[in-house]
N, C-alpha and C positions, 0 to 999 in steps of 0.2 A: 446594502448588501444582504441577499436573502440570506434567512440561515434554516436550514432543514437538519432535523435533527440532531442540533446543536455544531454543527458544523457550518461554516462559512462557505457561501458559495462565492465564486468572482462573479461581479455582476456584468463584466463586460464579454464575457462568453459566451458563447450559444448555449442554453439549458443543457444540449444533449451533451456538452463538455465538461459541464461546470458539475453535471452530475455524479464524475466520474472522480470526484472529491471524497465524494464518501467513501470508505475503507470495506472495497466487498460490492462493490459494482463498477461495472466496464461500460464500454461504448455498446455493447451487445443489450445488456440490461438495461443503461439508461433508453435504450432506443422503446424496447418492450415498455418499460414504465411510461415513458411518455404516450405511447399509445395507445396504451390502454386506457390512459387518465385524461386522452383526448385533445391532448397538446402540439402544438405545429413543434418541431424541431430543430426548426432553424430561428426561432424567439430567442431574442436574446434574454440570459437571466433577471435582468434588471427590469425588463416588460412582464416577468410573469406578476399576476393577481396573487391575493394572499388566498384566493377561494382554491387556486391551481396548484399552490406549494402547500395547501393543504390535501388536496384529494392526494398529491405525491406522496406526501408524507405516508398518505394511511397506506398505500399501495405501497411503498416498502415496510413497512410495519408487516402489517398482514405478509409478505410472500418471500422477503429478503431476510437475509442474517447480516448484519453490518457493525463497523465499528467494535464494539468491546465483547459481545457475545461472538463474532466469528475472530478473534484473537484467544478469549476462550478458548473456542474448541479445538481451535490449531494447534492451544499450547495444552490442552488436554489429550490430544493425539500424539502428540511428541514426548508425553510424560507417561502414554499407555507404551511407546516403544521402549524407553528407558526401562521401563520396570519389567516389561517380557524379557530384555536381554537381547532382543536382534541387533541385526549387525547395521541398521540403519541406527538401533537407540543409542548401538554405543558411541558412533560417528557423530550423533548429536551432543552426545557426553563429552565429547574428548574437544567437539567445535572443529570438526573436517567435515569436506564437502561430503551429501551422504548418496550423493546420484553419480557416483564411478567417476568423479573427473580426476585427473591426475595429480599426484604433488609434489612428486619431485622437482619441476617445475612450477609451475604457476601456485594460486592459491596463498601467496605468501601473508597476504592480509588476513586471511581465513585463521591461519596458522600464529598471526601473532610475531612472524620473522618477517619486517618491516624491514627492510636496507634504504640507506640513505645513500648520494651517489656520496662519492670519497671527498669532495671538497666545499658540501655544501653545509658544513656544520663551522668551519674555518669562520672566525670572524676579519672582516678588511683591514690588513696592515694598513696606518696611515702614513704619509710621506710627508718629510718633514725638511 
């Protein structure tokens, strides 16, 4: 199983799929990396060379933000909104959706008001 940037790839994948593991790149990026790093696309993971999961590696090194630096910044943006006071920081404060969806209805998971249907907490009378 290759592993690129401490992450686990599936080896029975196409590379261009299996790239899309890492946290902070898509089918759109793996496609770019791969091409630029001179790799056929439809290889499967388990065929690439360690010289090809290295030239990958440096090409996201070098051009991509992945994994714990773009978890960082996302959770650095969402802690510059809290502290300004906008009306998305406090949506984030409170744990409601912060892109206008509704909640009167839906969203109940968001919210933390979980229903269960009315008979499935019931344990089985047994018959005797």
């Amino acid at each position: 199983m290759p592993r690129i940037l401490g992450v686990n790839i599936p080896e029975e994948k196409r590379i261009e799929f299996s790239l899309t593991y890492l946290k902070g790149i898509g089918v759109f990026s793996s496609r770019k990396i791969l091409k630029e790093a001179g790799i056929d696309i439809n290889k499967r993971a388990k065929d690439v060379t360690s010289e090809e999961v290295g030239k990958i590696q440096k090409i996201i090194e070098e051009k991509h933000k992945i994994e714990g630096e773009l978890k960082r910044i996302v959770m650095m943006n969402i802690k510059r909104l809290k502290e300004i006071g906008c009306y998305r920081g406090t949506r984030h404060a409170k744990g409601l959706p912060t892109r206008g969806q509704r909640t009167k209805t839906n969203n109940r998971t968001v919210r933390g008001n979980i229903r269960r249907t009315a008979g499935s907490g019931r344990s089985k009378l047994e018959k005797t």
